[in-house]
N, C-alpha and C positions, 0 to 999 in steps of 0.2 A: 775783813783784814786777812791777807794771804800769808802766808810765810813762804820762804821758798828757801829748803834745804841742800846741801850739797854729796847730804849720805847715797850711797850706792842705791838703797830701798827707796827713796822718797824719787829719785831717777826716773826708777822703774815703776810702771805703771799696777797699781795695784797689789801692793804691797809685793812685786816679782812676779805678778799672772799678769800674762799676755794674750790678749786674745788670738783666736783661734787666726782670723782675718788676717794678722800683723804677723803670725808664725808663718802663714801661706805666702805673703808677699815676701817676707825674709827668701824664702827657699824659694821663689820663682813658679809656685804653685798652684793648686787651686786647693779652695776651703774641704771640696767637693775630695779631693787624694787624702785630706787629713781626716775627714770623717770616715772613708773607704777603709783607711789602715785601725781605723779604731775598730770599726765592727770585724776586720779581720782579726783581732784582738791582736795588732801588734804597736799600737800606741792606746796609751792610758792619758785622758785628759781630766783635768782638775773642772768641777761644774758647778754652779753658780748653784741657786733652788731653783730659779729660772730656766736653770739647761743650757746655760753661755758656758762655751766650752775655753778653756784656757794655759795655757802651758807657760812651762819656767824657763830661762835660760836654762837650766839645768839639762832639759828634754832635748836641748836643739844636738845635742853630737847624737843622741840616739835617734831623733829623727831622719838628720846626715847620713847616719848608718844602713836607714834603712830604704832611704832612697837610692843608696848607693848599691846596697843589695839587689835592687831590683832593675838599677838603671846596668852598671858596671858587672856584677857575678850574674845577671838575668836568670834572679832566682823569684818563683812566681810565691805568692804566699804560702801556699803550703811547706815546701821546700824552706821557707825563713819559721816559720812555725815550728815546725819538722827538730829543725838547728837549734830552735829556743827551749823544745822541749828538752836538750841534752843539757842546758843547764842543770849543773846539782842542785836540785830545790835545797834538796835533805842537809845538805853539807854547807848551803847558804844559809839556812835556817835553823843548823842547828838541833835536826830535829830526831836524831837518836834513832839505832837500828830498826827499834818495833815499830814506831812510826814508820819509819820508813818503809817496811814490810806491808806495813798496811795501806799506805797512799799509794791512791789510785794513778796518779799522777806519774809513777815509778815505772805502772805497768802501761801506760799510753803514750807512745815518743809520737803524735802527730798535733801538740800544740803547748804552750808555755804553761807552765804551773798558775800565773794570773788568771789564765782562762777556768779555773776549774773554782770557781767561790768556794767549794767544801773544803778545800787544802791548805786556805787562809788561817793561819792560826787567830787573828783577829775576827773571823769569818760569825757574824750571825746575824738574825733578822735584821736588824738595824742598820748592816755596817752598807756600805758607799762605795763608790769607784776611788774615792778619796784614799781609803784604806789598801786599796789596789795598787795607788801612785806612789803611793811611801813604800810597798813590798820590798823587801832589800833582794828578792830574785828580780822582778822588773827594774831596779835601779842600777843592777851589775848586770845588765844587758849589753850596753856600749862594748864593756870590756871583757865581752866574750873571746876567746883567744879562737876558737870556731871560726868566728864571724869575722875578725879581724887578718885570719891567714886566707879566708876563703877571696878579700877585698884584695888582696896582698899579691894572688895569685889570680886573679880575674883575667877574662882572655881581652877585655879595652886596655887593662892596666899595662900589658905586655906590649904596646908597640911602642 
């Protein structure tokens, strides 16, 4: 016996994870760009124990973003890395001068604070990519003001 609900979640498949597959066909993609950008460490996918990779609705403007970044401001990864790391970790996290005096993270502007597992306050043997995707510096990525003046001013944007 099935039930069939009309909640938002029961909608969406998997309790809101979407496969990796169904996020590439949204954006006109291939699977092969979405796994590219993850080892570039600029998308964070939620993972099965299997290793079936998966994303939220949530994900889809900062993947937007970030295709945009490389389609429109023809910024190559490093250069989006570069931008990610002038996020304030310290100031999103909360994390108080001495901390911040001591993260390494402060003193390296060539990649995002996610990429660095030692900077994670949740950060230890145990913890996941899972712990990576909830980071409140990886989730105020979208609304970088950086990123969103650089799209603003892009030289396709101007004709």
């Amino acid at each position: 016996m099935s039930s069939v609900s009309q909640t938002p979640a029961a909608r969406t498949p998997l309790n809101g994870k979407i496969k990796i597959g169904a996020v590439a066909r949204h954006f006109n993609i291939s699977v092969d760009l979405l796994r590219l950008y993850e080892r570039e460490g600029l998308l964070i996918p939620l993972k099965s124990p299997k290793g079936t990779r998966y994303f939220t609705e949530q994900d889809y403007l900062w993947i937007g973003t970030v295709l945009r970044l490389v389609r429109e401001a023809r910024l190559n990864f490093a250069g989006i890395r570069h931008l990610l790391a002038l996020l304030p970790c310290w100031e999103i996290r909360d994390c108080g001068y001495e901390k911040k005096q001591a993260c390494p993270i402060v003193k390296d502007s060539t990649s995002p604070c996610w990429t660095n597992r030692g900077c994670c306050p949740q950060s230890n043997p145990q913890s996941n990519t899972e712990d990576c995707y909830y980071c409140p510096v990886y989730r105020s990525a979208p609304a970088c003001e950086n990123l969103r003046a650089l799209l603003v001013t892009s030289p396709l944007r101007r004709n």
